[in-house]
C-alpha positions in Angstrom: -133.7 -52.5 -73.2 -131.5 -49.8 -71.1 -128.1 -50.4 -72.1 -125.5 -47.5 -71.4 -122.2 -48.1 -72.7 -118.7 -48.0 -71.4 -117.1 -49.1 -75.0 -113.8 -47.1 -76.1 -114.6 -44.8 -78.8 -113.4 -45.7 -82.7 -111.0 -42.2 -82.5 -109.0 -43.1 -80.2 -107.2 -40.2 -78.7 -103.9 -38.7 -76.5 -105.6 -39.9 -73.3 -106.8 -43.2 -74.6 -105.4 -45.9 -76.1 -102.9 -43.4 -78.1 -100.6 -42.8 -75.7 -99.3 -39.1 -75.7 -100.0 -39.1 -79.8 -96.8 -38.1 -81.8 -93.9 -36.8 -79.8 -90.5 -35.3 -80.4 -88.3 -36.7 -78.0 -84.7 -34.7 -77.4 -82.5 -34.6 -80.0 -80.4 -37.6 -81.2 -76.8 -36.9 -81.1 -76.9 -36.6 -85.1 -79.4 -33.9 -84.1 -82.3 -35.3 -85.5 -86.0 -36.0 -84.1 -87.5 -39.2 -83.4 -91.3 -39.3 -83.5 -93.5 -41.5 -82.3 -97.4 -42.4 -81.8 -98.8 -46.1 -80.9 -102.6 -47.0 -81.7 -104.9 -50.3 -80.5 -107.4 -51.1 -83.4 -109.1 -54.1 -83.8 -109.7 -56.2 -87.1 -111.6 -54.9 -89.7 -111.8 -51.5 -88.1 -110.4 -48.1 -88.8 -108.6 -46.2 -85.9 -106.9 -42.6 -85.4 -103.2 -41.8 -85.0 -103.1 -37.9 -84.0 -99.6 -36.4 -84.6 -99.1 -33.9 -81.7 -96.2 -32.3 -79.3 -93.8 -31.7 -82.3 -91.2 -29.1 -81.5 -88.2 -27.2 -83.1 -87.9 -24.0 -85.4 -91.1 -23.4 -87.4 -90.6 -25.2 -91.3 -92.9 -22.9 -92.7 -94.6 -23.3 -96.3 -93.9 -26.6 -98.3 -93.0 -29.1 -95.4 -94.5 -31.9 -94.7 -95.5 -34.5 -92.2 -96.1 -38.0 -93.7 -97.1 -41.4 -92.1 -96.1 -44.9 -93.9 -98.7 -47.4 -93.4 -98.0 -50.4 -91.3 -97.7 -53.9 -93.2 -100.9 -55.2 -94.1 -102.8 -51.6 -93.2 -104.0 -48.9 -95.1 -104.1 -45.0 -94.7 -107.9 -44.3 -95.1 -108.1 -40.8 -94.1 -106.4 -37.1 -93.3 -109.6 -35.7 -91.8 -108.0 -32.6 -90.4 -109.9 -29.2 -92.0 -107.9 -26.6 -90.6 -106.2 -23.8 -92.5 -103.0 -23.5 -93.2 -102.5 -27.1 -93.9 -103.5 -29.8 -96.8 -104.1 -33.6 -96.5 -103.9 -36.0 -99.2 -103.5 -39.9 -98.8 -102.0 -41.9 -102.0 -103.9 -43.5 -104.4 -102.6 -46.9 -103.0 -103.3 -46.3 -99.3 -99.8 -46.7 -98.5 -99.0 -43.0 -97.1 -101.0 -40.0 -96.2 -99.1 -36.5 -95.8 -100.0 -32.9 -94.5 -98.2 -30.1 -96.3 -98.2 -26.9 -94.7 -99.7 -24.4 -97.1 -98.5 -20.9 -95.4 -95.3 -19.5 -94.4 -97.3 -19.0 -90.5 -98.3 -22.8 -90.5 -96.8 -24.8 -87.5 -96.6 -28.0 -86.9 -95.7 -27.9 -82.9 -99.3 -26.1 -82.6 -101.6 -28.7 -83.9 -102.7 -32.1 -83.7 -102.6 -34.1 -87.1 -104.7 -37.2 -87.3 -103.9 -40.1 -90.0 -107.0 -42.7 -90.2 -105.4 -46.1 -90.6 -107.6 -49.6 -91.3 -106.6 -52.5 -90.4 -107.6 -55.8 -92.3 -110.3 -58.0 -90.8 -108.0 -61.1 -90.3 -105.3 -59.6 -88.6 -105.1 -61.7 -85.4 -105.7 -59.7 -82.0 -102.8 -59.1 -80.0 -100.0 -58.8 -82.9 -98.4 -55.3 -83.9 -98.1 -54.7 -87.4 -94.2 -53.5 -88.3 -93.1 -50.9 -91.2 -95.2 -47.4 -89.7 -93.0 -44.4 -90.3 -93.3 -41.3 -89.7 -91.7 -38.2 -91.5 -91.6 -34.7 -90.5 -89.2 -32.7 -93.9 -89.1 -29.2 -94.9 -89.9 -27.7 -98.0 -87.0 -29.0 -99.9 -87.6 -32.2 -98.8 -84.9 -32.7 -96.3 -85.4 -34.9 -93.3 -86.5 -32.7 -90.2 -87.6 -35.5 -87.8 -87.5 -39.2 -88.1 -89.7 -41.9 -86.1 -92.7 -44.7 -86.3 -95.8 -45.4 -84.4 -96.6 -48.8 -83.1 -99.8 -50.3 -84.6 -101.3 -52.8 -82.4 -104.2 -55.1 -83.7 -107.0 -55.2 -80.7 -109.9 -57.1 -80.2 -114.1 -56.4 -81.4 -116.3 -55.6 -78.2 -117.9 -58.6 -77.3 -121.9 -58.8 -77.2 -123.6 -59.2 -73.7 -126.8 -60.3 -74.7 -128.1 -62.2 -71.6 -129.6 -61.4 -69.4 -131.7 -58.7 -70.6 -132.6 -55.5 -69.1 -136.3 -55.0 -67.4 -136.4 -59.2 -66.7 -137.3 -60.1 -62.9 -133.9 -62.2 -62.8 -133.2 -65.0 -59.9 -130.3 -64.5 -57.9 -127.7 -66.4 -59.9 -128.7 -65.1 -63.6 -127.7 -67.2 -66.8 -125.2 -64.7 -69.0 -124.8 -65.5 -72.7 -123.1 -63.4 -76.1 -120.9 -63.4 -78.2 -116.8 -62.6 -78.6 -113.6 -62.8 -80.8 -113.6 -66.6 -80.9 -110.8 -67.9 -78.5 -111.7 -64.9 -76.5 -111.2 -65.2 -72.5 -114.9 -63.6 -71.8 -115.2 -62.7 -67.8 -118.6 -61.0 -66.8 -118.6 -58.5 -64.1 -120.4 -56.6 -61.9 -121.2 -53.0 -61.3 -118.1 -52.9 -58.3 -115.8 -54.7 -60.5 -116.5 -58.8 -59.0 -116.1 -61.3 -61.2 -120.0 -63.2 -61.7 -118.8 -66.2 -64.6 -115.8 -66.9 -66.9 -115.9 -68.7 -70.1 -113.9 -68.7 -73.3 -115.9 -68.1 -76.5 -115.8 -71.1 -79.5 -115.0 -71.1 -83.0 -118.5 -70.0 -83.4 -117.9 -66.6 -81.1 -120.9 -67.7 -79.0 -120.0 -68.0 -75.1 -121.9 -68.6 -72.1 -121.3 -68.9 -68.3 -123.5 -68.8 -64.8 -122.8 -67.6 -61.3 -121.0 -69.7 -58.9 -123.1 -67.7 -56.0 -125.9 -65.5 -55.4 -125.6 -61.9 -56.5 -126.6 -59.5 -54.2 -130.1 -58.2 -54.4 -131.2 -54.8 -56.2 -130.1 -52.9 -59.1 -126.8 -53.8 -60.7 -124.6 -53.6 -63.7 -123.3 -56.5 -65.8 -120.4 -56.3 -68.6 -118.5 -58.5 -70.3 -114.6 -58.2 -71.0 -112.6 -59.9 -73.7 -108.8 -60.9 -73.6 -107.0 -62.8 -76.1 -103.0 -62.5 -76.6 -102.4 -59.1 -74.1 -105.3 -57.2 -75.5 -109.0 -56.7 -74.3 -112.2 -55.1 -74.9 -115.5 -54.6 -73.2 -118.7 -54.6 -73.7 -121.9 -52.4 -73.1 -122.9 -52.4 -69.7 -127.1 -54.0 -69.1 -128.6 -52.7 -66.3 -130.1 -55.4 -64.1 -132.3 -56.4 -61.3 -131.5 -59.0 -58.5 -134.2 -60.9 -56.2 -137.2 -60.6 -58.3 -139.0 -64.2 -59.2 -137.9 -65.2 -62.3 -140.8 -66.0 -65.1 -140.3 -69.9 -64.2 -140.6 -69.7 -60.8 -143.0 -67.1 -60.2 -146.3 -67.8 -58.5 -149.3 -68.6 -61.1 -152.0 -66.3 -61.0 -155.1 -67.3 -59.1 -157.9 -68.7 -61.5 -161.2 -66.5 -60.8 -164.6 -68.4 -59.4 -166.7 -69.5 -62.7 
């Protein structure tokens, strides 16, 4: 089966999902820093905050950028490896820091990504209060204040029918499986809308064409939405006009 996939990566990254990563936006008229960073990540799944754009004098050796887990999510991971810098997350999951480990280390010059995890029955569409975020220096005073928005998305639905390399009729039967309660809306390769359906407590959907696709090559995928948030699936790559296996001429019987 040739399947080539249009499905947003897991890290999800300044020009995705994470919109513009961590930023320090101009100074509060205490003269402080607010941060902030926003992340989609479905249930049960882990996803990538990457702190980035910070600005102001360098803090140099000893400070310290932490993140405060969401309610009901966990910091998993500090995967950065670069020197100059150390990650450790608490025993308890709740908050992950970097500390800067040389007097040359800057935090306006890097991007710092925090792995969060977000529990498997969160419910699509909600955002999950409590992240903080906590740029100090070495004597642990406050530098720059802020949080980052954690929104719970939605799995990738499965497009399982049709399937790819099967002479397929002109108004092909689609089938899978989605989030259940799941708006699922199967497309085409320029974007038209082929069947609608909305997936049941059992995640399983189906839907058929109202009309005839055009003939030829094509693409189908499936798109979730439930509660403002959506996901897609693979693509399958598909051919119209072809005699499907039912209706296909039998072969002749040879003479005896």
């Amino acid at each position: 089966m040739n399947r080539s996939s249009k499905a947003a990566a897991a890290v999800l990254t300044a020009a995705g999902i994470l919109a513009g990563g961590l930023v320090a936006a101009p100074p509060t008229a205490a003269g402080e820093r607010v941060l902030w960073g926003s992340v989609t990540i479905p249930p049960g799944r882990d996803g990538i905050v990457e702190a980035s754009g910070l600005s102001g004098p360098a803090l140099g050796f000893g400070s310290s950028l932490t993140l405060t887990a969401p309610a009901g999510a966990r910091v998993t991971g500090v995967p950065l490896t670069a020197a100059g810098y150390r990650g450790e997350v608490a025993a308890d999951g709740r908050t992950a820091a970097y500390t800067a480990t040389s007097a040359e280390s800057l935090w306006e010059t890097r991007t710092f990504p925090f792995v969060l995890a977000v529990p498997a029955d969160a419910v699509p569409g909600t955002r999950l209060d409590g992240c903080v975020l906590r740029l100090a220096d070495a004597e642990g005073a406050e530098r720059a204040i802020g949080g980052c928005q954690v929104t719970v998305g939605l799995p990738s639905p499965v497009l399982s029918r049709p399937e790819s390399g099967v002479p397929l009729g002109y108004r092909p039967a689609a089938s899978g499986t989605a989030y259940p309660g799941a708006q699922v809306t199967v497309s085409d390769q320029d974007g038209n809308e082929v069947c609608v359906d909305t997936a049941g407590a059992d995640g399983h959907w189906n839907c058929a064409p109202g009309r005839d696709l055009p003939a030829g090559a094509n693409r189908l995928q499936a798109t979730a939405t439930l509660n403002g948030v959506s996901a897609s699936s693979e693509q399958i790559q598909i051919a119209v006009g072809s005699p499907t296996p039912e209706t296909a001429p039998a072969a002749p019987v040879p003479p005896r």
